[in-house]
C-alpha positions as CSV (number, residue, x, y, z in Angstrom):
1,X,-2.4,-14.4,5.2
2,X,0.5,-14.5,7.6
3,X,2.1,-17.8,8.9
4,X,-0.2,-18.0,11.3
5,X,-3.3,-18.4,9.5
6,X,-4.8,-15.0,9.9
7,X,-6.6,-13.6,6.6
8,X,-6.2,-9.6,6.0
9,X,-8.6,-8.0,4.4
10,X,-9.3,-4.6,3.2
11,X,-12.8,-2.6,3.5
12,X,-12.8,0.5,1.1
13,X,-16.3,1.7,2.6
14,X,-14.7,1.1,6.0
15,X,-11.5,2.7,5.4
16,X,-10.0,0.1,7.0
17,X,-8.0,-3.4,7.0
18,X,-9.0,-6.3,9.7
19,X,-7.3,-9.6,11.0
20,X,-9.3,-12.3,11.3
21,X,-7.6,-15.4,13.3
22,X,-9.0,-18.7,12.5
23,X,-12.0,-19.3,14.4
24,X,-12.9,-15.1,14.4
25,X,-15.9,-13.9,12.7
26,X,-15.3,-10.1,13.9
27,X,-11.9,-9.5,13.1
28,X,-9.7,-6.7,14.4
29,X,-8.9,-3.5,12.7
30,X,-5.5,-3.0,12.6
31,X,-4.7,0.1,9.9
32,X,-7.3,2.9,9.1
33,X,-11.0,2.3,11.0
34,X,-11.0,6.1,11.8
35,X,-12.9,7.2,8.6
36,X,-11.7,8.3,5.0
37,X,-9.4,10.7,5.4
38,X,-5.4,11.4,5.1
39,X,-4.2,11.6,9.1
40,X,-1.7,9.0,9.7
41,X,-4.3,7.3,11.3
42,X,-6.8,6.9,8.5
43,X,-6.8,5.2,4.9
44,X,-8.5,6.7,1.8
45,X,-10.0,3.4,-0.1
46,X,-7.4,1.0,1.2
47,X,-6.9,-1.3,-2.1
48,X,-4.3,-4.0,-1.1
49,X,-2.7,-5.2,1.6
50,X,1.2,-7.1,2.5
51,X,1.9,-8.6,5.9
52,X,5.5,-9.0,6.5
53,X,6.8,-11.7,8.8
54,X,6.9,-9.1,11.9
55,X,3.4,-8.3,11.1
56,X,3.5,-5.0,10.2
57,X,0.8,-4.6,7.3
58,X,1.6,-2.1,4.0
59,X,-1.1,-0.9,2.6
60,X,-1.5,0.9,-0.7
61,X,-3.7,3.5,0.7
62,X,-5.5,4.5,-3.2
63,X,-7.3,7.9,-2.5
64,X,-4.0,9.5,-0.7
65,X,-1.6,8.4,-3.1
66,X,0.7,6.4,-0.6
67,X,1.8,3.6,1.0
68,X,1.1,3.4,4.7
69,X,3.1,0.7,7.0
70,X,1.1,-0.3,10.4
71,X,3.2,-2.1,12.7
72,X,1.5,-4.4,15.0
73,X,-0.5,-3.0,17.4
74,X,-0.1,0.8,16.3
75,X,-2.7,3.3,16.6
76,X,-1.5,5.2,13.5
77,X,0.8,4.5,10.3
78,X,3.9,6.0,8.5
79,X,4.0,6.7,5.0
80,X,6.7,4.0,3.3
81,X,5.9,5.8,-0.5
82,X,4.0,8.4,-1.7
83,X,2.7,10.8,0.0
84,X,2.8,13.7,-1.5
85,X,-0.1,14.1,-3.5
86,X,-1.2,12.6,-6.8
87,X,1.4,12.9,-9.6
88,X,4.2,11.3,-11.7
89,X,7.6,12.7,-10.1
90,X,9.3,10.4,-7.8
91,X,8.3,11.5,-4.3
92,X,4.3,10.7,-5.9
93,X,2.4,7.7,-6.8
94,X,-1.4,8.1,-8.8
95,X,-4.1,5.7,-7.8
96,X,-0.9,3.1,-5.8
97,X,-2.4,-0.9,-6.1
98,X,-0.7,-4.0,-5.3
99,X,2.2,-3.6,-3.2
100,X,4.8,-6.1,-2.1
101,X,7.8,-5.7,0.4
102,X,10.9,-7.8,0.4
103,X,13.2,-9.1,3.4
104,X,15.0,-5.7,3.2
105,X,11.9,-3.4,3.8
106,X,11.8,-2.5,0.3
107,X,8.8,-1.7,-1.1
108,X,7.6,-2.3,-4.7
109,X,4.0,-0.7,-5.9
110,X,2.1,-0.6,-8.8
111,X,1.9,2.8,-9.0
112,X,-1.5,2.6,-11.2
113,X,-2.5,5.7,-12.5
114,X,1.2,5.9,-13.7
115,X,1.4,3.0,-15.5
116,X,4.6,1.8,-13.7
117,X,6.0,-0.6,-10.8
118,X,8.2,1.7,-8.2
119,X,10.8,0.6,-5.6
120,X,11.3,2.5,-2.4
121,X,14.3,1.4,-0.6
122,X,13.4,1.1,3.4
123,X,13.6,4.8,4.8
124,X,13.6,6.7,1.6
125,X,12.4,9.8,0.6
126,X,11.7,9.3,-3.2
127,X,11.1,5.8,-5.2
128,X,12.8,4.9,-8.7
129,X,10.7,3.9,-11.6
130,X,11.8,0.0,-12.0
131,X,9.2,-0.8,-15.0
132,X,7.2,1.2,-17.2
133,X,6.6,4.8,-16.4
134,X,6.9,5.7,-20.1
135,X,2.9,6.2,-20.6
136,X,0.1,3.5,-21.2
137,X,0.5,1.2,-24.2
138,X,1.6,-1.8,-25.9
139,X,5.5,-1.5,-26.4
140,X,8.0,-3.9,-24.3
141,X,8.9,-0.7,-21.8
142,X,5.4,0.1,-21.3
143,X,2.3,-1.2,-18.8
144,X,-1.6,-1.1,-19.3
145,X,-2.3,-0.1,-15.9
146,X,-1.0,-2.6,-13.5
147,X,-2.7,-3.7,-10.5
């Protein structure tokens, strides 16, 4: 939700997240709703969603391997992290989940299929491996795949 009330959701079958502002049962799409695929206008199983106070909505975009950042009223995303394909270096993310962005555009993911939590400074090129990242298990430097 954003400060103003309005719920975001995600829609894997749709490929898309909506607004809904209270009182709306129809919502508006504002990142993906062009069909599953990998344009910068399209999401791949969208899986969750951050609203930042300007109202520009991250979204861990699952099947591409990225993070996509929509700002308000865009017709088409950037990629924030990821991007480059399923993998374990540090331009890649496998199967990305919850994400979270702090006051400084950073972004933070739980990089899923990696078994770690990245950090990808506003404008980078490549994220840094902040927790985990040393394979699935049950030892203090390693996570059971976060969401």
């Amino acid at each position: 939700m954003d400060e103003n009330g309005s719920l975001y959701v995600t829609d894997i079958e749709k490929h898309e997240v909506r607004r809904y502002r209270r009182g709306e049962s129809q919502g508006t799409v504002v990142a993906g709703g062009n069909g599953s695929g990998n344009r910068l206008d399209q999401l791949s199983y969208p899986a969750y969603v951050f609203v930042d106070r300007d109202h520009s909505v991250y979204v861990s975009d699952w099947r591409n391997h990225r993070v996509m950042k929509w700002v308000e009223g865009a017709k088409q995303g950037i990629v924030v992290a990821g991007g480059q394909g399923e993998g374990n270096g540090l331009t890649q993310l496998y199967s990305p989940r919850g994400v979270v962005v702090d006051q400084l555009g950073t972004v933070y993911v739980a990089d899923r299929g990696n078994d770690r939590i990245m950090r990808w400074p506003k404008g980078a090129t490549q994220g840094s491996v902040i927790v985990g990242g040393s394979g699935e298990g049950g030892q203090s430097n390693q996570l059971n795949v976060p969401i």
